[in-house]
Biopython code that builds the backbone (N, CA, C, O; Angstrom):
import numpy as np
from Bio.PDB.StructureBuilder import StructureBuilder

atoms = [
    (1, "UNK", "N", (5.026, 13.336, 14.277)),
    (1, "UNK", "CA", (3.883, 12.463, 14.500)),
    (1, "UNK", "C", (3.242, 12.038, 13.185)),
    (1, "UNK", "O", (2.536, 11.029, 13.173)),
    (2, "UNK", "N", (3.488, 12.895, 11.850)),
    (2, "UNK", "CA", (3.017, 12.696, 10.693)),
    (2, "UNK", "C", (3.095, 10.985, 10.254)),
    (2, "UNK", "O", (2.289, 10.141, 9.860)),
    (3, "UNK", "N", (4.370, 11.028, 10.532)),
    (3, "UNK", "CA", (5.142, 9.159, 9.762)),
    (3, "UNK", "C", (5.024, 8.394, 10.590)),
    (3, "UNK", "O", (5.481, 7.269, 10.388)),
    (4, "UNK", "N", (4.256, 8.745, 12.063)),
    (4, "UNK", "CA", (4.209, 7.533, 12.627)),
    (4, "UNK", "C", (2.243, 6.856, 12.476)),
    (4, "UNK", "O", (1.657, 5.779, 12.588)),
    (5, "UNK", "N", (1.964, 8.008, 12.231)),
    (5, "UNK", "CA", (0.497, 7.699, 12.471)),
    (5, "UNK", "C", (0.241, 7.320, 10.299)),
    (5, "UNK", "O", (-0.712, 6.686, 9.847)),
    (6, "UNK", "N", (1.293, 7.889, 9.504)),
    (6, "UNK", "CA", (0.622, 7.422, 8.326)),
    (6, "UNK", "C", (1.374, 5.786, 8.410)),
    (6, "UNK", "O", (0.934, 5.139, 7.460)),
    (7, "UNK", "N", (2.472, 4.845, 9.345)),
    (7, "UNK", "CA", (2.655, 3.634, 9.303)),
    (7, "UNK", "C", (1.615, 2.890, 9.617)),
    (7, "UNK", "O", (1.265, 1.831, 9.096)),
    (8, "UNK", "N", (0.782, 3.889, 11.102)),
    (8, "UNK", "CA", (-0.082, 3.068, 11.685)),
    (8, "UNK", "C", (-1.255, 2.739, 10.517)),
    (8, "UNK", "O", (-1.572, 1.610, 10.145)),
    (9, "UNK", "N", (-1.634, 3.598, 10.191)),
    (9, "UNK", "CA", (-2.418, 3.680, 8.790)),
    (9, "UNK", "C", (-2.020, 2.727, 7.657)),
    (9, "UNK", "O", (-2.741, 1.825, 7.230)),
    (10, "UNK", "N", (-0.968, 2.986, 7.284)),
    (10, "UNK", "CA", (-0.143, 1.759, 6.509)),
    (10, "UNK", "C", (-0.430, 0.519, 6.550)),
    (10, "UNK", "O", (-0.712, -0.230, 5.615)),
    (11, "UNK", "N", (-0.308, 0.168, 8.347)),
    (11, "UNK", "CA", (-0.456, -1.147, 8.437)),
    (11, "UNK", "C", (-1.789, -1.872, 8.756)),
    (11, "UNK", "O", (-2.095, -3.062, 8.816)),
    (12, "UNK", "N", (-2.537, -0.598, 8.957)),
    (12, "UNK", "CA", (-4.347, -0.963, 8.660)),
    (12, "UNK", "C", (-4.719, -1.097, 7.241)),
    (12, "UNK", "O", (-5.838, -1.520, 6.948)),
    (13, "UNK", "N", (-3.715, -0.710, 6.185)),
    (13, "UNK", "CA", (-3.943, -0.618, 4.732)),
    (13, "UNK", "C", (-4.018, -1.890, 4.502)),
    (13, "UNK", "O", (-5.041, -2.542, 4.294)),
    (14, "UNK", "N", (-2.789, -2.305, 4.543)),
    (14, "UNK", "CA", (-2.293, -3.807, 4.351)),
    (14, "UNK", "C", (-3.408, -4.396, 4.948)),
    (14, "UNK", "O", (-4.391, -4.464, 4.210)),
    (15, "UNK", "N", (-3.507, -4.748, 5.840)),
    (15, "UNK", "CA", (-4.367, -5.870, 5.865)),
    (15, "UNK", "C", (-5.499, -5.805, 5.082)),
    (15, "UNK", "O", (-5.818, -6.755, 4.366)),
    (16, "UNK", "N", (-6.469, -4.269, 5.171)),
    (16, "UNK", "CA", (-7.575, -4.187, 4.217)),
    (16, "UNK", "C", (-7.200, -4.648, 3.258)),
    (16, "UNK", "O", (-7.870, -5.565, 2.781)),
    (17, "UNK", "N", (-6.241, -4.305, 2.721)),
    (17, "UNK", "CA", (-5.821, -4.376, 0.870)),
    (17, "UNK", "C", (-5.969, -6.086, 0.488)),
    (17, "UNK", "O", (-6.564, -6.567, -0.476)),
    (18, "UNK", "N", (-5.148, -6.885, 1.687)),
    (18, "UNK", "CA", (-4.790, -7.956, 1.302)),
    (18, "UNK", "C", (-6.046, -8.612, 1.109)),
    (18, "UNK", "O", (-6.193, -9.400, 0.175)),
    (19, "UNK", "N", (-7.025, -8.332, 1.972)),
    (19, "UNK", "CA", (-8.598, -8.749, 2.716)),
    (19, "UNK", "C", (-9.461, -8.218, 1.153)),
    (19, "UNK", "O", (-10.616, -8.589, 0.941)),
    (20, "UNK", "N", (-8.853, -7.502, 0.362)),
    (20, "UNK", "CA", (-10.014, -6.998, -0.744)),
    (20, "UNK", "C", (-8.993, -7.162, -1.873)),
    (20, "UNK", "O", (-9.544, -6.638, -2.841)),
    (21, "UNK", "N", (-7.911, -7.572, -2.220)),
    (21, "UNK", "CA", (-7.503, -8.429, -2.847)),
    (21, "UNK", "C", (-6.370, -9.690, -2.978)),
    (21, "UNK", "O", (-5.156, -9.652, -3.175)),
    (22, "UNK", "N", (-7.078, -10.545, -2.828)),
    (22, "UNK", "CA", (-6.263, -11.760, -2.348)),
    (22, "UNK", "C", (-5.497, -12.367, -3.628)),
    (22, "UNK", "O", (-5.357, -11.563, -4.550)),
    (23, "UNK", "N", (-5.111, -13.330, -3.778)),
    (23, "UNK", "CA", (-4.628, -13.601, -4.912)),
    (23, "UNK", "C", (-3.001, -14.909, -4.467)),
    (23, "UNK", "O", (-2.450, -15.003, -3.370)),
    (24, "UNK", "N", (-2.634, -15.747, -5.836)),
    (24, "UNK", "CA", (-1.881, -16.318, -5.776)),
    (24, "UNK", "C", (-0.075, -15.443, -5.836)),
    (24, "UNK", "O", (0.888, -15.740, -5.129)),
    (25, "UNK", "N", (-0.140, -14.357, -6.915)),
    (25, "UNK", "CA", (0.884, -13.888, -6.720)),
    (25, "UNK", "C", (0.888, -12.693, -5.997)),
    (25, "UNK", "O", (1.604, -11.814, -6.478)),
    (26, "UNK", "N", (0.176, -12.373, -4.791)),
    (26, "UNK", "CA", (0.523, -11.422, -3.883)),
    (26, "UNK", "C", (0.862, -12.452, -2.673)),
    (26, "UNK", "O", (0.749, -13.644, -2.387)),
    (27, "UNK", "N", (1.373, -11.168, -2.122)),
    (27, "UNK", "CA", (2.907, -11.886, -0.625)),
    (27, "UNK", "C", (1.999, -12.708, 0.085)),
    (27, "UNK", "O", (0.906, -12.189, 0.307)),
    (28, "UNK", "N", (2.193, -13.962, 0.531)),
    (28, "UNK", "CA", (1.377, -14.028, 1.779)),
    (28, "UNK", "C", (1.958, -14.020, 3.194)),
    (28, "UNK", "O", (1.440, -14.665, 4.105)),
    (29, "UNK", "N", (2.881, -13.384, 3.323)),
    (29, "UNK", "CA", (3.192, -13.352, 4.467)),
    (29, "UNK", "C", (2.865, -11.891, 5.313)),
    (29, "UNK", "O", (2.906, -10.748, 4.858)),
    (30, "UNK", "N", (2.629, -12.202, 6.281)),
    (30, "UNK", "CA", (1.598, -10.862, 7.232)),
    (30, "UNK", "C", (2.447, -9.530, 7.312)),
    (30, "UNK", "O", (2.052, -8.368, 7.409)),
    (31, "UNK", "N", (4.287, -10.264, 7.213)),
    (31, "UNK", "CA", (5.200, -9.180, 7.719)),
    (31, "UNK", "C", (4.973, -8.592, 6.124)),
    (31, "UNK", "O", (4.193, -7.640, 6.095)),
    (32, "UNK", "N", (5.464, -8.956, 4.945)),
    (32, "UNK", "CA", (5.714, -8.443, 4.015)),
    (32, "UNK", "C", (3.968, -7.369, 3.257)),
    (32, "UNK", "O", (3.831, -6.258, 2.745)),
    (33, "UNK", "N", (3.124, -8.370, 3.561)),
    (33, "UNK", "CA", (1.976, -7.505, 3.380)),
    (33, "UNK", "C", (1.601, -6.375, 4.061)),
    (33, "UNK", "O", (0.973, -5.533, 3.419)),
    (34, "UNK", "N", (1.839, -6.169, 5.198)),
    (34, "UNK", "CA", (2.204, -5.400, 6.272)),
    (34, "UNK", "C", (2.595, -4.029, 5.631)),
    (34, "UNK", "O", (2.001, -2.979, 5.384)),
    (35, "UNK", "N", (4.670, -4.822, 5.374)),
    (35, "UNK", "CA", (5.081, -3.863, 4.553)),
    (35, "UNK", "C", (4.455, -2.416, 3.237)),
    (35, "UNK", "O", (4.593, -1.204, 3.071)),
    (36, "UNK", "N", (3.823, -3.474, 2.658)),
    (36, "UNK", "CA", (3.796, -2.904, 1.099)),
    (36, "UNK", "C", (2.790, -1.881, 1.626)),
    (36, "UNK", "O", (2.786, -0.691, 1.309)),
    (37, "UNK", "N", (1.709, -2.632, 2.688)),
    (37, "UNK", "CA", (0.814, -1.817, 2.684)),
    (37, "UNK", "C", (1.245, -0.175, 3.422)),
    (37, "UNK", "O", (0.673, 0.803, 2.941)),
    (38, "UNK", "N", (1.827, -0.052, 4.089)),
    (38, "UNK", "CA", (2.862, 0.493, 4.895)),
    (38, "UNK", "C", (3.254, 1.903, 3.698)),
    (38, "UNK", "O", (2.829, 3.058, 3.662)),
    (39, "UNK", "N", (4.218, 1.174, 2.837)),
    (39, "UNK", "CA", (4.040, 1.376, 1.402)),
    (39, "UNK", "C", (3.282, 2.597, 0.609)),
    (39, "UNK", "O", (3.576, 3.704, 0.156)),
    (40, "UNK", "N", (2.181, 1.779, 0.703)),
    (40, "UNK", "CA", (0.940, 1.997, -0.286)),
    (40, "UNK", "C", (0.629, 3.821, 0.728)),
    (40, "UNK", "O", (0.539, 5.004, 0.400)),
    (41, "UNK", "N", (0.590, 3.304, 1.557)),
    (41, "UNK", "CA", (0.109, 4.997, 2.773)),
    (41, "UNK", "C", (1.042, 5.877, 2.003)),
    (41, "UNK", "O", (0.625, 6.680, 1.168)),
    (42, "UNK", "N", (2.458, 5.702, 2.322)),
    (42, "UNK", "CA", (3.429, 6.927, 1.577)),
    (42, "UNK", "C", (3.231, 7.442, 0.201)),
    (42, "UNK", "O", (3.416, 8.606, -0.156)),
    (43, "UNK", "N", (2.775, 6.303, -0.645)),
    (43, "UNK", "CA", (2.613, 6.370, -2.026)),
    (43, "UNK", "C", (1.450, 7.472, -2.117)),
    (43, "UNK", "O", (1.661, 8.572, -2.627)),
    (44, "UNK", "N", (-0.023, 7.028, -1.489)),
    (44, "UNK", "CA", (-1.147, 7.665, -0.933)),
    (44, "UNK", "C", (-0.858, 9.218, -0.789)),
    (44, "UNK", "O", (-1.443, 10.119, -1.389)),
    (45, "UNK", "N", (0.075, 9.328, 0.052)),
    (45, "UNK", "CA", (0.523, 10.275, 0.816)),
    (45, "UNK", "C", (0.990, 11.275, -0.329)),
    (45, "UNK", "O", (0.379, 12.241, -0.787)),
    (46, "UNK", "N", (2.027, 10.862, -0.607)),
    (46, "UNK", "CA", (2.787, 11.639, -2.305)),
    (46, "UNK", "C", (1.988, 12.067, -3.211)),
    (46, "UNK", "O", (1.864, 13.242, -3.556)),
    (47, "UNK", "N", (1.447, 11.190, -3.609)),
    (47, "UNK", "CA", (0.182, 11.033, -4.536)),
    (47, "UNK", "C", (-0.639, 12.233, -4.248)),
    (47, "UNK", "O", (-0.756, 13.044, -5.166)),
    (48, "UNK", "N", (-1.294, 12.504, -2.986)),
    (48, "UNK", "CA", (-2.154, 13.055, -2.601)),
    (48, "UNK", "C", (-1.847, 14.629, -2.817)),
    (48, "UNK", "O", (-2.431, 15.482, -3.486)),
    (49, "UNK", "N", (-0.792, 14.676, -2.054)),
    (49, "UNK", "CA", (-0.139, 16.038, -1.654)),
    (49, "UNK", "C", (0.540, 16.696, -3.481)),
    (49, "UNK", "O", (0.894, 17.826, -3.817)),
    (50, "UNK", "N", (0.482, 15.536, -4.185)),
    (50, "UNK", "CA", (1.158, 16.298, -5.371)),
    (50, "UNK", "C", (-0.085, 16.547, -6.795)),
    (50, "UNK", "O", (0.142, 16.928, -7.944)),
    (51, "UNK", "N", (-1.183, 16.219, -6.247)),
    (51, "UNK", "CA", (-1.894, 16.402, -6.962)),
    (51, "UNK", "C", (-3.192, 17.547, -6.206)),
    (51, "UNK", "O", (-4.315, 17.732, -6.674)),
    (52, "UNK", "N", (-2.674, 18.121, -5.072)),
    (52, "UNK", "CA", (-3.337, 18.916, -4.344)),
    (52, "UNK", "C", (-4.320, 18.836, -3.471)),
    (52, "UNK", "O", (-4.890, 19.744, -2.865)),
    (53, "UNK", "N", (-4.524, 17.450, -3.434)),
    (53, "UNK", "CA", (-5.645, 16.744, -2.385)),
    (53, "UNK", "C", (-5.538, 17.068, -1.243)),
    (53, "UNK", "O", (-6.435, 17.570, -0.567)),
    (54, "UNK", "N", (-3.997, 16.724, -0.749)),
    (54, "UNK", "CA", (-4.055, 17.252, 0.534)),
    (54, "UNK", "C", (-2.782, 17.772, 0.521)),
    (54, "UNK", "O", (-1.834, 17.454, -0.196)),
    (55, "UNK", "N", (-2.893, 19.046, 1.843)),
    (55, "UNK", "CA", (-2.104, 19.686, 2.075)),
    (55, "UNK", "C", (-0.711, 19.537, 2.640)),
    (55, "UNK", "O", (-0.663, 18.806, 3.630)),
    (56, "UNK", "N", (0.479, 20.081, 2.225)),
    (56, "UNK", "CA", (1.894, 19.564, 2.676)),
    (56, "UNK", "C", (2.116, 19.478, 4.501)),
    (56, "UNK", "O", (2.101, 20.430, 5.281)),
    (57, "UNK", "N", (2.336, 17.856, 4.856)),
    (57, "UNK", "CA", (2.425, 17.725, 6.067)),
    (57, "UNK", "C", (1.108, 16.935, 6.543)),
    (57, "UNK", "O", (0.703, 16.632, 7.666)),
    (58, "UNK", "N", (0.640, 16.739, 5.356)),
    (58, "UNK", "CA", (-1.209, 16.157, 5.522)),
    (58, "UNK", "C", (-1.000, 14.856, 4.948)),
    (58, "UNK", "O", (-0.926, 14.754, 3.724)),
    (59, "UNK", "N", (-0.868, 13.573, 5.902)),
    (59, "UNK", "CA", (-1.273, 11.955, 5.479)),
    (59, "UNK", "C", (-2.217, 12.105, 5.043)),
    (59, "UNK", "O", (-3.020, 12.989, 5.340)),
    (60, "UNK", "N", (-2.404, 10.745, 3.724)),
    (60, "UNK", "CA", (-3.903, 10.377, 2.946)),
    (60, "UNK", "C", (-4.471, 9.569, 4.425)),
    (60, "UNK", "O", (-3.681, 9.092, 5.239)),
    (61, "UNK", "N", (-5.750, 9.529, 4.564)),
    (61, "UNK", "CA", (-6.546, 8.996, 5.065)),
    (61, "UNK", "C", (-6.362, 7.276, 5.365)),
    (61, "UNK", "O", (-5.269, 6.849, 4.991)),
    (62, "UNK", "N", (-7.005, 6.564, 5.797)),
    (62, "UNK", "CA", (-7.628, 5.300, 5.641)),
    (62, "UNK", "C", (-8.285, 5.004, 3.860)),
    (62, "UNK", "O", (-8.044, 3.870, 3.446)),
    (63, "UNK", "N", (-8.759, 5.579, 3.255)),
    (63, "UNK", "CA", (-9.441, 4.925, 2.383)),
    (63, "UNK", "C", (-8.418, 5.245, 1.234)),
    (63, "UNK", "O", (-8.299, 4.469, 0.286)),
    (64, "UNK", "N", (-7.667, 6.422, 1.334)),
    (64, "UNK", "CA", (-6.835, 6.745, 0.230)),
    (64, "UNK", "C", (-5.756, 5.761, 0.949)),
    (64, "UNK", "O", (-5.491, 4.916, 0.094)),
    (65, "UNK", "N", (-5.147, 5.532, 1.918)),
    (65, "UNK", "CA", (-4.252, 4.538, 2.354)),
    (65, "UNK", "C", (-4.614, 3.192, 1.632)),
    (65, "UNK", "O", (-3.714, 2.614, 1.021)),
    (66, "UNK", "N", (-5.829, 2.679, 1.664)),
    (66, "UNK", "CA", (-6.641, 1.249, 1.086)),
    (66, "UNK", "C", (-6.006, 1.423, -0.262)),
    (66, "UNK", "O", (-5.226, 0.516, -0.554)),
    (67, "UNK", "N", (-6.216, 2.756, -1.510)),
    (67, "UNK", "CA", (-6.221, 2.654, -2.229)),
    (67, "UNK", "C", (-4.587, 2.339, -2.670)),
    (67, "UNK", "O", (-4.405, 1.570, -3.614)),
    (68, "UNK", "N", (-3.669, 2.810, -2.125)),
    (68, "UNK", "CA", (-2.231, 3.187, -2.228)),
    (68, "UNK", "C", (-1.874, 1.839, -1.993)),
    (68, "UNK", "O", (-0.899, 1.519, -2.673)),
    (69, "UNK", "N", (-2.557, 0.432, -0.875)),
    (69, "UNK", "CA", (-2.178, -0.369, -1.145)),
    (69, "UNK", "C", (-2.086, -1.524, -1.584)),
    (69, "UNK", "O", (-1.347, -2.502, -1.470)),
    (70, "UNK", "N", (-3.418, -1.066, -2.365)),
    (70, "UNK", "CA", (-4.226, -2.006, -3.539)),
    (70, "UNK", "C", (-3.468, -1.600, -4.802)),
    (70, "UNK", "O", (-3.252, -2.444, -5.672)),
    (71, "UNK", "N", (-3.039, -0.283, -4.937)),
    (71, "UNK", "CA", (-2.011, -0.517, -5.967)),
    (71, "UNK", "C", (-0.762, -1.128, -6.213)),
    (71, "UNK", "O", (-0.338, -1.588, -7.273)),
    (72, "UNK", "N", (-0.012, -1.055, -4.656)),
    (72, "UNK", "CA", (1.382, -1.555, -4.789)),
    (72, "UNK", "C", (1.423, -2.626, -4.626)),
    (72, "UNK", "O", (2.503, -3.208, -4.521)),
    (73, "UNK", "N", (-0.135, -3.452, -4.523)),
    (73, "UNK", "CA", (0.159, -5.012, -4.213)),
    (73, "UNK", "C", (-0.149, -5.249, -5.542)),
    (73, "UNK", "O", (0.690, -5.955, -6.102)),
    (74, "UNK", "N", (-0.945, -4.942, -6.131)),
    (74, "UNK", "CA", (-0.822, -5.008, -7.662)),
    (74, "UNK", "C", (0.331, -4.762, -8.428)),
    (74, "UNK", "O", (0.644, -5.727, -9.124)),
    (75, "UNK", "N", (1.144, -3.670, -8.533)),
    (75, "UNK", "CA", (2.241, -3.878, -8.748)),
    (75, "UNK", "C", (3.597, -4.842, -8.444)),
    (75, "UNK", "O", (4.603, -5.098, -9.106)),
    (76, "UNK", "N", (3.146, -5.220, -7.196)),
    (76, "UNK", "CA", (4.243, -6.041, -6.955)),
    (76, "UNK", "C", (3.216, -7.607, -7.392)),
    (76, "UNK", "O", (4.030, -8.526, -7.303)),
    (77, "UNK", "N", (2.144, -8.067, -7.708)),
    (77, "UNK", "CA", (1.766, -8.931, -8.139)),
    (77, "UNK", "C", (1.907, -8.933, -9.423)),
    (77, "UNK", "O", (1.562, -10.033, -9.854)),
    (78, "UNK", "N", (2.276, -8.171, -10.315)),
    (78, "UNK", "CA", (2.623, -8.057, -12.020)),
    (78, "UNK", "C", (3.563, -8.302, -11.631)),
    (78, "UNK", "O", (3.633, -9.526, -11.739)),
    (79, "UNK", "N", (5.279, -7.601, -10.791)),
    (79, "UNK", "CA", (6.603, -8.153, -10.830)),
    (79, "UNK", "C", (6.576, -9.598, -10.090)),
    (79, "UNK", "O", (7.452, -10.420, -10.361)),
    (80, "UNK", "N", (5.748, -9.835, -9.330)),
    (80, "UNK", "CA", (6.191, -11.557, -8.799)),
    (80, "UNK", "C", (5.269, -12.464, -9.787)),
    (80, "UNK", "O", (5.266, -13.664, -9.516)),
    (81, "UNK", "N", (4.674, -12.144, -10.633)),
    (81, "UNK", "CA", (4.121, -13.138, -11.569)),
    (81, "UNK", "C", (5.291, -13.230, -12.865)),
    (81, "UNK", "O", (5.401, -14.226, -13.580)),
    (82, "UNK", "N", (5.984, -12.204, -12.980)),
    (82, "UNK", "CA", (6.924, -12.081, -13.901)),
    (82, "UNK", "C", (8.038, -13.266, -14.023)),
    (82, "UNK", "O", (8.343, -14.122, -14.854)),
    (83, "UNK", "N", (8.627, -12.696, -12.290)),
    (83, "UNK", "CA", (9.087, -13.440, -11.916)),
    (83, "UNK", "C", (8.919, -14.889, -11.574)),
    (83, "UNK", "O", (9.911, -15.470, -11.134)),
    (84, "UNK", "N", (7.832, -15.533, -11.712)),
    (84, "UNK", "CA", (7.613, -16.897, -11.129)),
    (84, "UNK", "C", (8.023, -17.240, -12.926)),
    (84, "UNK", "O", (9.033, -17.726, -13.434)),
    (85, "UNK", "N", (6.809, -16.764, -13.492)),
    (85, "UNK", "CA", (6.813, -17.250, -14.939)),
    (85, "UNK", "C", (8.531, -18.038, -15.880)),
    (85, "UNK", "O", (8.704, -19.068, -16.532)),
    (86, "UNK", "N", (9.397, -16.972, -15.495)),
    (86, "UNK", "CA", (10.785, -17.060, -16.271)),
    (86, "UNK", "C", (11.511, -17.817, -15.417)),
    (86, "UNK", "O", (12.719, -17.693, -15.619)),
    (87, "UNK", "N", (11.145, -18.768, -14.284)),
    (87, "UNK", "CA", (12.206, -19.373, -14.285)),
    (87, "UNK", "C", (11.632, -21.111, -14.021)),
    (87, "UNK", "O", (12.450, -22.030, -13.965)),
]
sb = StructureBuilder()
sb.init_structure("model")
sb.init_model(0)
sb.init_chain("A")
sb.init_seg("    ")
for serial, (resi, resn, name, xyz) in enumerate(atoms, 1):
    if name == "N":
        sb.init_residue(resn, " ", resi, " ")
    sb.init_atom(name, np.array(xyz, "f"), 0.0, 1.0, " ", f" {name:<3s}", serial, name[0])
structure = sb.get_structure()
């Protein structure tokens, strides 16, 4: 039940994330934002558990989910700006 409820989370990330940072080189499509945010929960999740926040078998939250996918849309907005730039 862990990975299904940190997707559901995931995909409440994403939209927050996209909703608090918008931008030209992040995805705009709902499926792919969806994704990352999706993403961002596991990252959250890793993150969390390896720095002792939370305990093994313990999803990050909603707000640590927000945060996980405000990073990876940032990250993937540095690689798709990269990418637009060079060609």
């Amino acid at each position: 039940m862990g990975i299904i409820w940190t997707i559901i989370i995931g995909f409440l990330a994403g939209v927050i994330a996209k909703f608090i940072m918008p931008g030209d080189n992040e995805p705009s499509g709902f499926i792919l934002t969806t994704i990352l945010g999706i993403v961002g929960a596991f990252v959250a999740t890793y993150l969390g558990q390896a720095l002792g926040w939370y305990s093994p078998g313990e999803g990050a939250g909603l707000i640590g989910a927000v945060v996980g996918a405000i990073l990876v849309l940032f990250v993937y907005g540095l690689f798709a700006g990269r990418q637009r730039r060079s060609i």
